[in-house]
PQR file of N, CA, C, O and H, with PARSE charges and radii, in Angstrom:
ATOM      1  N   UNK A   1     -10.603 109.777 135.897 -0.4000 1.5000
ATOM      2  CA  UNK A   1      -9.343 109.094 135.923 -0.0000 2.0000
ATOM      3  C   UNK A   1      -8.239 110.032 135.438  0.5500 1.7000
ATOM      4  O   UNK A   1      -8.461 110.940 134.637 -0.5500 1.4000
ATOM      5  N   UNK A   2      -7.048 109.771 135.957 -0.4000 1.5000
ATOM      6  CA  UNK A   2      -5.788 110.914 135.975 -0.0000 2.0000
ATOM      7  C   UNK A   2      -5.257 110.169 134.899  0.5500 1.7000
ATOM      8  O   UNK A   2      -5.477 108.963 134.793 -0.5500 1.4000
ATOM      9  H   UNK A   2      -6.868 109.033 136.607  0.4000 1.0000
ATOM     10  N   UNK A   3      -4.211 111.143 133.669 -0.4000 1.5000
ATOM     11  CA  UNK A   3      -4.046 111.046 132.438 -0.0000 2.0000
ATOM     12  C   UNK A   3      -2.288 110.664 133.123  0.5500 1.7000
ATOM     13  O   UNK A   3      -1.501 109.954 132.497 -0.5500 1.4000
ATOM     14  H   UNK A   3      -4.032 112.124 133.755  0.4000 1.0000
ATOM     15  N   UNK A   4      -2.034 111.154 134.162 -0.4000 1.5000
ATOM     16  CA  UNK A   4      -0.458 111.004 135.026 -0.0000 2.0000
ATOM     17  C   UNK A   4      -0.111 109.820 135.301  0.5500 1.7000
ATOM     18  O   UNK A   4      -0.848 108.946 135.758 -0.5500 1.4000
ATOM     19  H   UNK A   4      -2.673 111.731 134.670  0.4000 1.0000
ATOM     20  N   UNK A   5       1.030 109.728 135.038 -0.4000 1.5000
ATOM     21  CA  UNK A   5       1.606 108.368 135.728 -0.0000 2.0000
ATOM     22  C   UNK A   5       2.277 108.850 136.540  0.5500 1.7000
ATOM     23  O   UNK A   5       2.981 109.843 136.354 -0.5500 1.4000
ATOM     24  H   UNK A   5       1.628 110.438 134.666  0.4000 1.0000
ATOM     25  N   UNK A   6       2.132 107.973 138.003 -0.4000 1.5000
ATOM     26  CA  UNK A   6       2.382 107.849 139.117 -0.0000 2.0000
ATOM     27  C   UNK A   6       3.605 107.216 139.731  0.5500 1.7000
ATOM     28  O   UNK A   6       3.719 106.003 139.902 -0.5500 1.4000
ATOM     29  H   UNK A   6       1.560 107.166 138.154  0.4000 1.0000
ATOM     30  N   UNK A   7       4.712 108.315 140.121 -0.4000 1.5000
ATOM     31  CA  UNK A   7       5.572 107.425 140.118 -0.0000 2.0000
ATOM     32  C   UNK A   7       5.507 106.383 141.343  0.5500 1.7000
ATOM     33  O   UNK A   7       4.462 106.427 141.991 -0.5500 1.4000
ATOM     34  H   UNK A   7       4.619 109.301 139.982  0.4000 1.0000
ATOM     35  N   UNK A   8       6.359 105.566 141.699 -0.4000 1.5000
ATOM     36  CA  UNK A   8       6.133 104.133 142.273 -0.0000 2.0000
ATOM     37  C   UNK A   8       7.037 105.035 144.268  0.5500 1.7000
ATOM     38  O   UNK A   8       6.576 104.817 145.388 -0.5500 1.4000
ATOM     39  H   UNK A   8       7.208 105.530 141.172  0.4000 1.0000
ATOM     40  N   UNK A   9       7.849 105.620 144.058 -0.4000 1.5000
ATOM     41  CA  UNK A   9       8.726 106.091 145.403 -0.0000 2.0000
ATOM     42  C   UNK A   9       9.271 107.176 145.589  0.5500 1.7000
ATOM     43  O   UNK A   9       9.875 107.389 144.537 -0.5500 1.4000
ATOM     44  H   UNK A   9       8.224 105.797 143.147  0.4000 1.0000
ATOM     45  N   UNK A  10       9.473 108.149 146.383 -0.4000 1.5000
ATOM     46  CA  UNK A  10       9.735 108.953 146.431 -0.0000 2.0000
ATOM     47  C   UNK A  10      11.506 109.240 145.534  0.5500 1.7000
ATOM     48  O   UNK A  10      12.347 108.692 146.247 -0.5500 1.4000
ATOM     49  H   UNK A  10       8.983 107.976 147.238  0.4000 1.0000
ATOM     50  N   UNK A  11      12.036 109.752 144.559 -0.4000 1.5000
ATOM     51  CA  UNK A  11      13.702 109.875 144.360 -0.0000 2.0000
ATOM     52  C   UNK A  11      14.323 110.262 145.635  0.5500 1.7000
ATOM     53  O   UNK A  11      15.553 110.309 145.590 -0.5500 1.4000
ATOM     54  H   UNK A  11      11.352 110.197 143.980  0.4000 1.0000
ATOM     55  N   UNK A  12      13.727 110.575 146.863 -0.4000 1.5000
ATOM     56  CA  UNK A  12      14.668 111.484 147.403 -0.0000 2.0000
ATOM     57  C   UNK A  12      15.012 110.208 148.581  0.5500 1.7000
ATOM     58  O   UNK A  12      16.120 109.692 148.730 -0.5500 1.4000
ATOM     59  H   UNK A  12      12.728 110.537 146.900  0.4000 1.0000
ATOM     60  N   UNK A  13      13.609 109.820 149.448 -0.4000 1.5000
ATOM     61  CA  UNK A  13      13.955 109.046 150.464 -0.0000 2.0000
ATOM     62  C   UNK A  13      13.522 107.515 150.338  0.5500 1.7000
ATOM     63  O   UNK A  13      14.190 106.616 150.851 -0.5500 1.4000
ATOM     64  H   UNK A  13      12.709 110.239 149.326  0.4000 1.0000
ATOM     65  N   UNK A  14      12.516 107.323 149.716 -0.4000 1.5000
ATOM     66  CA  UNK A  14      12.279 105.862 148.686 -0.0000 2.0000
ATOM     67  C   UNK A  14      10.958 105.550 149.144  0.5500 1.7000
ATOM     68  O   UNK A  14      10.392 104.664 148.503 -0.5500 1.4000
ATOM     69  H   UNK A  14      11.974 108.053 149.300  0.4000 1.0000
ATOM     70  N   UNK A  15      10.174 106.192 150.338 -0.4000 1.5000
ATOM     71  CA  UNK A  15       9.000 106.147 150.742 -0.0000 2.0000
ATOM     72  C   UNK A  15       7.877 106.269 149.477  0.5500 1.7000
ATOM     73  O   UNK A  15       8.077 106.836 148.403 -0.5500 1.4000
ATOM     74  H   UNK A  15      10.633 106.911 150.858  0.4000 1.0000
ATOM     75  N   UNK A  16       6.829 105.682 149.842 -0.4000 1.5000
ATOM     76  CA  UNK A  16       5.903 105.235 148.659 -0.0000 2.0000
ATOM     77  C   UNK A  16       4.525 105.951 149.378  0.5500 1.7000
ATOM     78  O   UNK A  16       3.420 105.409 149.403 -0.5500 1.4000
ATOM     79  H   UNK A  16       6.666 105.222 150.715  0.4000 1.0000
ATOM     80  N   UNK A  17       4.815 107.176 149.906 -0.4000 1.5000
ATOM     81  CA  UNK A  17       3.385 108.173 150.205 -0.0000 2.0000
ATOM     82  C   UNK A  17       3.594 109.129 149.660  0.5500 1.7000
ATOM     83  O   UNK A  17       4.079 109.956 150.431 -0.5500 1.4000
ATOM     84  H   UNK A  17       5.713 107.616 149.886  0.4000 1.0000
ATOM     85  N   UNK A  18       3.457 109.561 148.467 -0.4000 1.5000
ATOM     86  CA  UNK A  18       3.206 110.233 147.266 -0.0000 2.0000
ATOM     87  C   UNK A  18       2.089 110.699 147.085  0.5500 1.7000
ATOM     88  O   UNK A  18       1.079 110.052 147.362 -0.5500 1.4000
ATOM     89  H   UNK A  18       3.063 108.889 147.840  0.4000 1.0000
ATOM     90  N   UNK A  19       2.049 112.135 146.493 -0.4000 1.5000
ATOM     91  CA  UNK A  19       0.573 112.568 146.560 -0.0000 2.0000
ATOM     92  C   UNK A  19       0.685 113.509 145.276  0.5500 1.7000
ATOM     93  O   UNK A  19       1.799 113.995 145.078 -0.5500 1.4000
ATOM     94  H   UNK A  19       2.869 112.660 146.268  0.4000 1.0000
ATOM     95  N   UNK A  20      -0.322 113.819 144.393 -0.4000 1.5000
ATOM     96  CA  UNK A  20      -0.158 115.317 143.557 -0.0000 2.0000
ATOM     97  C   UNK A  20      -0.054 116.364 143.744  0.5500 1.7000
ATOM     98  O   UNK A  20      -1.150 116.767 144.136 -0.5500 1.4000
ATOM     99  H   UNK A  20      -1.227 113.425 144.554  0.4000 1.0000
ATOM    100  N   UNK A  21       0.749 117.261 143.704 -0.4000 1.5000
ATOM    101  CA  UNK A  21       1.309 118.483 144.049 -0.0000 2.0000
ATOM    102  C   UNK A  21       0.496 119.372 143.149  0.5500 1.7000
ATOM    103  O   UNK A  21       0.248 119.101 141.974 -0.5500 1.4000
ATOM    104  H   UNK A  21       1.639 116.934 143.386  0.4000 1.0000
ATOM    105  N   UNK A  22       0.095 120.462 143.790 -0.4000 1.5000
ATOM    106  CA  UNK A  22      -0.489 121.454 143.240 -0.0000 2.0000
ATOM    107  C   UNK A  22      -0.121 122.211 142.419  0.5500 1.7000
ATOM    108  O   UNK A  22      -0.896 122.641 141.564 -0.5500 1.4000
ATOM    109  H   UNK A  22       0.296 120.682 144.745  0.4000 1.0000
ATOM    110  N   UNK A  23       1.446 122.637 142.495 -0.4000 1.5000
ATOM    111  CA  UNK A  23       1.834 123.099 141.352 -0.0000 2.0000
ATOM    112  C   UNK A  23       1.735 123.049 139.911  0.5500 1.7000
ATOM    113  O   UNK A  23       1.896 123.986 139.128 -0.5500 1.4000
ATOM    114  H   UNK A  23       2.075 122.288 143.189  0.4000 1.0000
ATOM    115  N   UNK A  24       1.406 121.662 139.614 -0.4000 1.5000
ATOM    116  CA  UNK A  24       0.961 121.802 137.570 -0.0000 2.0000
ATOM    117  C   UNK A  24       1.513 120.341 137.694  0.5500 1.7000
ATOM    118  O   UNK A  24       2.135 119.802 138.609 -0.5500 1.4000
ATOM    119  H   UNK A  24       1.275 120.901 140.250  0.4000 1.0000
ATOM    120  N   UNK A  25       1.197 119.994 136.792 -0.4000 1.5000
ATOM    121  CA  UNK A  25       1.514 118.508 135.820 -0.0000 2.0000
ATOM    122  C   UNK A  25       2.541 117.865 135.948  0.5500 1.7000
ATOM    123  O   UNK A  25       3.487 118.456 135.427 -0.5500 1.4000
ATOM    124  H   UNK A  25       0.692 120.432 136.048  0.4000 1.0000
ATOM    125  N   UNK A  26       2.850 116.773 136.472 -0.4000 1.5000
ATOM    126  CA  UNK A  26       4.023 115.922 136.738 -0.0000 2.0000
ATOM    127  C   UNK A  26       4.435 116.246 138.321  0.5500 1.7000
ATOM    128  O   UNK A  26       5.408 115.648 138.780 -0.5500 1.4000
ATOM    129  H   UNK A  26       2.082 116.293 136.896  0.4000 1.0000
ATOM    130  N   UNK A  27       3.809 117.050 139.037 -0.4000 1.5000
ATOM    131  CA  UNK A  27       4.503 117.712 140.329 -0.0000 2.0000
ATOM    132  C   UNK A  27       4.044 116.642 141.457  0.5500 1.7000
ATOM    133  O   UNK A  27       2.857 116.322 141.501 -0.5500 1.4000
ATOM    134  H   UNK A  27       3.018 117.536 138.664  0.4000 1.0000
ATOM    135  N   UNK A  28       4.982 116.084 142.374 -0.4000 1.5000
ATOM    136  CA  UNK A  28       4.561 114.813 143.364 -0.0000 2.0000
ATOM    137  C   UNK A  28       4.821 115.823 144.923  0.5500 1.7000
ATOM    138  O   UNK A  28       5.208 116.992 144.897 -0.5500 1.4000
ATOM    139  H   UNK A  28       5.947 116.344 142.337  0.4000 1.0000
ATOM    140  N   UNK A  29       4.634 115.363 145.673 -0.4000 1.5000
ATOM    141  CA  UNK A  29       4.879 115.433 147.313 -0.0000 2.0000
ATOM    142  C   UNK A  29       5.009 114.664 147.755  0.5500 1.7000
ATOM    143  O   UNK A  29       4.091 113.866 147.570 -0.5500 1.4000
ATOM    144  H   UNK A  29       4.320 114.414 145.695  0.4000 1.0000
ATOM    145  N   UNK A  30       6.007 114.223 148.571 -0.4000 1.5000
ATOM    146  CA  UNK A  30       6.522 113.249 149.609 -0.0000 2.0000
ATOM    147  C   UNK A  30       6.434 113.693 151.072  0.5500 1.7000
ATOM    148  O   UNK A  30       7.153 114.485 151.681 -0.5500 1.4000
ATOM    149  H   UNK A  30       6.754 114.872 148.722  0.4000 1.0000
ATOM    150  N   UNK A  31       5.155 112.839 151.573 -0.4000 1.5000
ATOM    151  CA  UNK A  31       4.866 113.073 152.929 -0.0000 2.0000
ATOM    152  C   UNK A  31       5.966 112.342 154.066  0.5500 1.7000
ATOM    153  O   UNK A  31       5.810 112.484 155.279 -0.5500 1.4000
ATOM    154  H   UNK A  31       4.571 112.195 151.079  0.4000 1.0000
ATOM    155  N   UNK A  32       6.815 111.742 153.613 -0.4000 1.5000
ATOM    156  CA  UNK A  32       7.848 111.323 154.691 -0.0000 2.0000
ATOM    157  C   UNK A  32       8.875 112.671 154.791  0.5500 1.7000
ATOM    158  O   UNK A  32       9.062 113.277 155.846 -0.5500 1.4000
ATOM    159  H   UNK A  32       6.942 111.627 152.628  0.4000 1.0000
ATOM    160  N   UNK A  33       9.467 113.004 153.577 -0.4000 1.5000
ATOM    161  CA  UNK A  33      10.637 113.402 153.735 -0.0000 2.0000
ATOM    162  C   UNK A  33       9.945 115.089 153.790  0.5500 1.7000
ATOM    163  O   UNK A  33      10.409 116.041 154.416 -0.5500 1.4000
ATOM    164  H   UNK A  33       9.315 112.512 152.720  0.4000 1.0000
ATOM    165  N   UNK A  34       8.845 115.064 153.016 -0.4000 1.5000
ATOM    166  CA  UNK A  34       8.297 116.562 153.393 -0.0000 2.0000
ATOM    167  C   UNK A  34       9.043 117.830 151.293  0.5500 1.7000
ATOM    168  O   UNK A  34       9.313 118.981 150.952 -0.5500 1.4000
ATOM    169  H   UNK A  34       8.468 114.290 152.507  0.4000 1.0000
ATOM    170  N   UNK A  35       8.989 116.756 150.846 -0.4000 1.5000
ATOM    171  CA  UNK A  35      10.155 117.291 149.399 -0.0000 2.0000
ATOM    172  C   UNK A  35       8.669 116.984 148.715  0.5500 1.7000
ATOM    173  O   UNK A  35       7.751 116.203 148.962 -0.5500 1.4000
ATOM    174  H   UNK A  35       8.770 115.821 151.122  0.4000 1.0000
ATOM    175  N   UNK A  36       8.916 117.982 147.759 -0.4000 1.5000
ATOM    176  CA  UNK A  36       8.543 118.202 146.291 -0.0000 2.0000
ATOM    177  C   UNK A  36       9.073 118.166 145.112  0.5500 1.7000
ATOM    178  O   UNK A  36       9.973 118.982 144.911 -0.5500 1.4000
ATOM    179  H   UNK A  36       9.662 118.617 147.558  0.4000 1.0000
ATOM    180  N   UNK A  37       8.744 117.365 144.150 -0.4000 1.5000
ATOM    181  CA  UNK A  37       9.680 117.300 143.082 -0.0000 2.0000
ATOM    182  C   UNK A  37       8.843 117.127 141.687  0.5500 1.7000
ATOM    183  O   UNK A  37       7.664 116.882 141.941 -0.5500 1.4000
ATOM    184  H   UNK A  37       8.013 116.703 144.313  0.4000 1.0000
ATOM    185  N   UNK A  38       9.065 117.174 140.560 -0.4000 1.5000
ATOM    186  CA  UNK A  38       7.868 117.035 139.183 -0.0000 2.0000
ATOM    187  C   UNK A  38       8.845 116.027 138.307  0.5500 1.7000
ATOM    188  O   UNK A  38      10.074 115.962 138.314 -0.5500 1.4000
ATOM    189  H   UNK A  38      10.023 117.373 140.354  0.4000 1.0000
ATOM    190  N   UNK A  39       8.028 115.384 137.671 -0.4000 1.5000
ATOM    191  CA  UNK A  39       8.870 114.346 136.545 -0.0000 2.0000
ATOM    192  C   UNK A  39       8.128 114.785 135.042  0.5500 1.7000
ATOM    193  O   UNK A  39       6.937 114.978 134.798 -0.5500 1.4000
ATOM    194  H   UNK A  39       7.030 115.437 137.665  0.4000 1.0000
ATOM    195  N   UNK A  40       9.299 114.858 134.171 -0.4000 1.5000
ATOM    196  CA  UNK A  40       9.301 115.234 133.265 -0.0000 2.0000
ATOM    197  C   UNK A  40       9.331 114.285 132.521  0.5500 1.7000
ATOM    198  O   UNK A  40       9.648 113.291 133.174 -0.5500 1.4000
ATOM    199  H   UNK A  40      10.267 114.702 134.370  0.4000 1.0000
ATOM    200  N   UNK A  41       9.060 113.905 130.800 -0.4000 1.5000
ATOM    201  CA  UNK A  41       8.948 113.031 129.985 -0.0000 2.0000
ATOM    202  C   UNK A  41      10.098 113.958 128.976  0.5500 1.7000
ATOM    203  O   UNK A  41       9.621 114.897 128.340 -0.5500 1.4000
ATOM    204  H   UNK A  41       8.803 114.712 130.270  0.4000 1.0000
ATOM    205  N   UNK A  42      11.278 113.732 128.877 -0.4000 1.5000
ATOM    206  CA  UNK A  42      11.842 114.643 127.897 -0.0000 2.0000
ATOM    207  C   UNK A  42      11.871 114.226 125.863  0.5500 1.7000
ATOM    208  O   UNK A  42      12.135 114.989 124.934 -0.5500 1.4000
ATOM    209  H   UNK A  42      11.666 112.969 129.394  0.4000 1.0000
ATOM    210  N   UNK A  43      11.516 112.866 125.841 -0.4000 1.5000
ATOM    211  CA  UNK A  43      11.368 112.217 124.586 -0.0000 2.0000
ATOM    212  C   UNK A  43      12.129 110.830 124.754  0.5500 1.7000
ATOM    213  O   UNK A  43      12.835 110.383 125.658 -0.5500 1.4000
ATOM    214  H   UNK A  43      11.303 112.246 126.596  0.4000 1.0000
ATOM    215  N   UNK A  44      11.628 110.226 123.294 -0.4000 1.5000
ATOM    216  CA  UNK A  44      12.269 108.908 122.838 -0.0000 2.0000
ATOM    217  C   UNK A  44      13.871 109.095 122.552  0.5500 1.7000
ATOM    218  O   UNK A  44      14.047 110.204 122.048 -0.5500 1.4000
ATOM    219  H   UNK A  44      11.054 110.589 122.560  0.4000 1.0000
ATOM    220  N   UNK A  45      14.735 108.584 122.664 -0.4000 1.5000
ATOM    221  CA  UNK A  45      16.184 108.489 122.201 -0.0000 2.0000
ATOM    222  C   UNK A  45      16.626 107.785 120.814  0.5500 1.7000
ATOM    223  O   UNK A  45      16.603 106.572 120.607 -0.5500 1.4000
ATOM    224  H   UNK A  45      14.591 107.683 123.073  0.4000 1.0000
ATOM    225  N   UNK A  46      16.923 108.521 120.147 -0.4000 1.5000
ATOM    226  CA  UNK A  46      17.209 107.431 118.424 -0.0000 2.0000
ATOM    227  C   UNK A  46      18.504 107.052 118.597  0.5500 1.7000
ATOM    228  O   UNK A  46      19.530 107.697 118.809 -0.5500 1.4000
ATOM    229  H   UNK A  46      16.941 109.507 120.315  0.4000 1.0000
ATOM    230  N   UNK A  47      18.208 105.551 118.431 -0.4000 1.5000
ATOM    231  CA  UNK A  47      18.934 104.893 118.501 -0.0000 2.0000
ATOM    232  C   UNK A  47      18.702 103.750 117.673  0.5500 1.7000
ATOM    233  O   UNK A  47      17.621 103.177 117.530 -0.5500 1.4000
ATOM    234  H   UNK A  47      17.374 105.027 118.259  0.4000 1.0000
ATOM    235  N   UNK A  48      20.303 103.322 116.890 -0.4000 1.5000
ATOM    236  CA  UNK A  48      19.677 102.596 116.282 -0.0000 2.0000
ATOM    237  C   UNK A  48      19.271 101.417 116.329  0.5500 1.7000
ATOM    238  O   UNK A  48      18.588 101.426 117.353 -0.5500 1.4000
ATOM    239  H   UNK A  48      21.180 103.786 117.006  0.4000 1.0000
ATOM    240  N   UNK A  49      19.217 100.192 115.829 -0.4000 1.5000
ATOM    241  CA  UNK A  49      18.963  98.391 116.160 -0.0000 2.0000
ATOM    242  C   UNK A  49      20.680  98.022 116.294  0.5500 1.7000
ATOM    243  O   UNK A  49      21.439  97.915 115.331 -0.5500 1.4000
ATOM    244  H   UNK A  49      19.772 100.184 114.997  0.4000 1.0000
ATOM    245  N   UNK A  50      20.982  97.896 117.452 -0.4000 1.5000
ATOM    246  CA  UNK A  50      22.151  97.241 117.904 -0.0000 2.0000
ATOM    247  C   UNK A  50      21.995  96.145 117.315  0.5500 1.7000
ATOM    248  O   UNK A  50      20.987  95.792 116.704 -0.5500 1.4000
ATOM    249  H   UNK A  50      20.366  97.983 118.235  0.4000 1.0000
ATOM    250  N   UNK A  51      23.426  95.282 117.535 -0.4000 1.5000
ATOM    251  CA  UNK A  51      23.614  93.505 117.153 -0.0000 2.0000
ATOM    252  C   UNK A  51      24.228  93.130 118.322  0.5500 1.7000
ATOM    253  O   UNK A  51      25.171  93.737 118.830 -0.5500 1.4000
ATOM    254  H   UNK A  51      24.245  95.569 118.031  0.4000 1.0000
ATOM    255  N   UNK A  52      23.605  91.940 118.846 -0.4000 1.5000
ATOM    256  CA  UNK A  52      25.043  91.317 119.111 -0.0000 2.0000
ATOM    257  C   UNK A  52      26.415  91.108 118.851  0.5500 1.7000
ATOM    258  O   UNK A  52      26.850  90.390 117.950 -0.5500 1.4000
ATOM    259  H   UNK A  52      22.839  91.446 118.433  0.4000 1.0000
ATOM    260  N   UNK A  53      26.978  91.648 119.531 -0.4000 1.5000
ATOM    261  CA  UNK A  53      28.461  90.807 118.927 -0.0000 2.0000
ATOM    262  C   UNK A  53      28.832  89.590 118.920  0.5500 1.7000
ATOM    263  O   UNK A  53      29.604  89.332 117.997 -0.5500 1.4000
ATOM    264  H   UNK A  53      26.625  92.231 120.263  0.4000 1.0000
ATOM    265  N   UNK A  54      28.519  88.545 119.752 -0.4000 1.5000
ATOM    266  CA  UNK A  54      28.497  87.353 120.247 -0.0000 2.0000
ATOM    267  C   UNK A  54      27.583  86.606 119.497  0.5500 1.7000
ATOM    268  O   UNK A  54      28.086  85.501 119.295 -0.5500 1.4000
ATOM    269  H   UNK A  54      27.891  88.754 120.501  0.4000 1.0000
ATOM    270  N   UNK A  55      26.309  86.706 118.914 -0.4000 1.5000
ATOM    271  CA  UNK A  55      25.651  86.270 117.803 -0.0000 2.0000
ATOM    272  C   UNK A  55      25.970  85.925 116.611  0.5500 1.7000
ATOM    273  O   UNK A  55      26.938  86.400 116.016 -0.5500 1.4000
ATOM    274  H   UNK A  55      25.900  87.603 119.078  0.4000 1.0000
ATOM    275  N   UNK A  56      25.076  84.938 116.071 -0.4000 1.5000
ATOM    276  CA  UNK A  56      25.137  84.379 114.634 -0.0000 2.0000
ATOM    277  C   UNK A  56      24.706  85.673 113.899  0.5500 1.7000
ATOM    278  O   UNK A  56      24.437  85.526 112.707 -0.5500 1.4000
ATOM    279  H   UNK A  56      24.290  84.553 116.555  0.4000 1.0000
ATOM    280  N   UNK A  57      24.629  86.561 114.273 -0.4000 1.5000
ATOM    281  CA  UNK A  57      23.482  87.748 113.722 -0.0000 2.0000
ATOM    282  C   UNK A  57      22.173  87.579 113.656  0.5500 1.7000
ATOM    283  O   UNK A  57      21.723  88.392 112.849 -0.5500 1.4000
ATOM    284  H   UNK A  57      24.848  86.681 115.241  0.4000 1.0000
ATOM    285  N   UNK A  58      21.171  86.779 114.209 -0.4000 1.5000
ATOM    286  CA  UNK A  58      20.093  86.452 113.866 -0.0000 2.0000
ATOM    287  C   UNK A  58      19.117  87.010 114.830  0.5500 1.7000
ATOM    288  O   UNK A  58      17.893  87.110 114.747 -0.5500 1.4000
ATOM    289  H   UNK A  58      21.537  86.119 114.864  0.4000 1.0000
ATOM    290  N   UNK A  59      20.158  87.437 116.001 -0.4000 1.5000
ATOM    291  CA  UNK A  59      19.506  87.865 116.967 -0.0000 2.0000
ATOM    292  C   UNK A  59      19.743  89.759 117.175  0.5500 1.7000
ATOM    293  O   UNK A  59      20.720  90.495 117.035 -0.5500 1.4000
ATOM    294  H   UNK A  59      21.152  87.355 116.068  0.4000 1.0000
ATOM    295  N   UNK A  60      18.073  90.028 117.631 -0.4000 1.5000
ATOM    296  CA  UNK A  60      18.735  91.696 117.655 -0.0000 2.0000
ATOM    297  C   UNK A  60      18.275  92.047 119.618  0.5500 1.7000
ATOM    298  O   UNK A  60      17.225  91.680 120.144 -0.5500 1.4000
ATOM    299  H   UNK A  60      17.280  89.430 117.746  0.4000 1.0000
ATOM    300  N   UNK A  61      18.859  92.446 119.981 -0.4000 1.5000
ATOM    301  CA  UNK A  61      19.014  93.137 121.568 -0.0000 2.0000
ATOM    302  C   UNK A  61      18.712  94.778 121.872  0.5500 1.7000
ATOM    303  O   UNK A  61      18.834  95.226 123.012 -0.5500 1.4000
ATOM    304  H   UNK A  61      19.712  92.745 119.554  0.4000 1.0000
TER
END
C-alpha cells in the first residue's frame, strides 16, 4: 500500500486519469492533457483560535 495521497483531478485540465510519475514522491501524470506536475505538503499554518465577532463568545470558528 502507497504511503501518497492521491490527488482527486488533474490542476491543469480537471480530468481524473492520474497516474504516479516516475520522477520521485508527490509526482502525478495526467493522461488527458499529457502534463506532469508533483504536490508538495509545505506545513501547518499558525494561526491562532479566531472568535466570532457576531457571537456571545462561546463559540470558536
Amino acid at each position: 500500500m502507497s504511503e501518497r495521497a492521491a490527488p482527486f483531478y488533474c490542476p491543469y485540465c480537471g480530468d481524473e486519469d492520474l497516474r504516479p510519475n516516475e520522477t520521485g514522491h508527490g509526482a502525478w501524470e495526467c493522461a488527458a492533457c499529457n502534463r506532469a506536475f508533483q504536490l508538495k505538503f509545505l506545513g501547518l499554518l499558525t494561526r491562532g483560535v479566531r472568535r466570532d465577532p457576531n457571537s456571545d463568545g462561546g463559540e470558536e470558528i
